[in-house]
C-alpha positions in Angstrom: -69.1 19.5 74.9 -67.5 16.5 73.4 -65.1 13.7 75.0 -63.3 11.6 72.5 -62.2 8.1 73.4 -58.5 7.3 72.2 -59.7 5.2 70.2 -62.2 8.3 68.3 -58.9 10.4 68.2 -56.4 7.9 66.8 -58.9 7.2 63.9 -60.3 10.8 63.1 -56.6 12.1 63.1 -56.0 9.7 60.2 -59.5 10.9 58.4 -58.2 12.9 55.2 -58.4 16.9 55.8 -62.0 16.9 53.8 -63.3 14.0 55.6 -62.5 15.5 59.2 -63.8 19.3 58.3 -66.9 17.3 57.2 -66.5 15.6 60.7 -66.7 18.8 62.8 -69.4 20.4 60.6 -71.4 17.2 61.5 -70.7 17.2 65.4 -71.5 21.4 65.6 -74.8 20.0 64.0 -74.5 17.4 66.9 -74.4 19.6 69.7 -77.2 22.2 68.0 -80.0 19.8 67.5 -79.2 16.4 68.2 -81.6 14.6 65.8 -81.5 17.0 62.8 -82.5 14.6 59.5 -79.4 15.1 58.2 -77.3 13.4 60.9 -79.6 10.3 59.7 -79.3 9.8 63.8 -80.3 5.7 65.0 -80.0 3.6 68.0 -77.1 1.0 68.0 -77.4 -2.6 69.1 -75.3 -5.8 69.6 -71.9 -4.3 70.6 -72.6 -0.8 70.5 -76.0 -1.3 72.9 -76.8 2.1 74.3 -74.8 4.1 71.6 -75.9 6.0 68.6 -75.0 6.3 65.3 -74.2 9.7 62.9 -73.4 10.0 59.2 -70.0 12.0 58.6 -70.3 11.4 54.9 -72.1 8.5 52.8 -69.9 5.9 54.5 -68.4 7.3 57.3 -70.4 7.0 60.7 -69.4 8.4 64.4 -70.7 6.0 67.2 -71.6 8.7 70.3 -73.4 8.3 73.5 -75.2 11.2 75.3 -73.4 11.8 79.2 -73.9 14.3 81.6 -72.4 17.3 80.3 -72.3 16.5 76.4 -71.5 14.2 74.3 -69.2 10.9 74.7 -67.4 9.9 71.2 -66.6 6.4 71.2 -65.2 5.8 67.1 -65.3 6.8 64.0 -64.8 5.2 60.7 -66.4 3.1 57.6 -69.9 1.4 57.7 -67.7 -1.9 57.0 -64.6 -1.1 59.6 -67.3 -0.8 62.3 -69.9 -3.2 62.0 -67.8 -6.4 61.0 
């Protein structure tokens, strides 16, 4: 089960239509096997200490952290837009 942050839903509704089926292929893949190779799946530091890290497409990442229950989705966007 997934629980978006506003902040995840604000920025995935503005994804293009390509970009967010790509999305939800990635997150079924998610919630099936968490650290499937082609999730590219890493541990975040600095600001995003305790969260992970998914590729959505060669640039696009989703930042998640693993709660009770499923998975927590915290943003979504551009290598550049979320590291700056």
């Amino acid at each position: 089960m997934f629980f978006p942050s506003a902040r995840f839903r604000r920025h995935f509704r503005r994804c293009q239509k390509k970009i967010q089926a790509t999305g939800f292929a990635r997150l079924a893949l998610l919630e099936q096997s968490e650290f499937d190779p082609a999730l590219n799946n890493h541990k975040l530091s600095g600001e995003y200490e305790g969260y992970r890290s998914i590729n959505v497409t060669g640039d696009i990442r989703i930042i998640y952290k693993r709660v009770p229950g499923g998975f927590y989705l915290l943003a979504v966007g551009t290598h550049s837009e979320l590291y700056k």
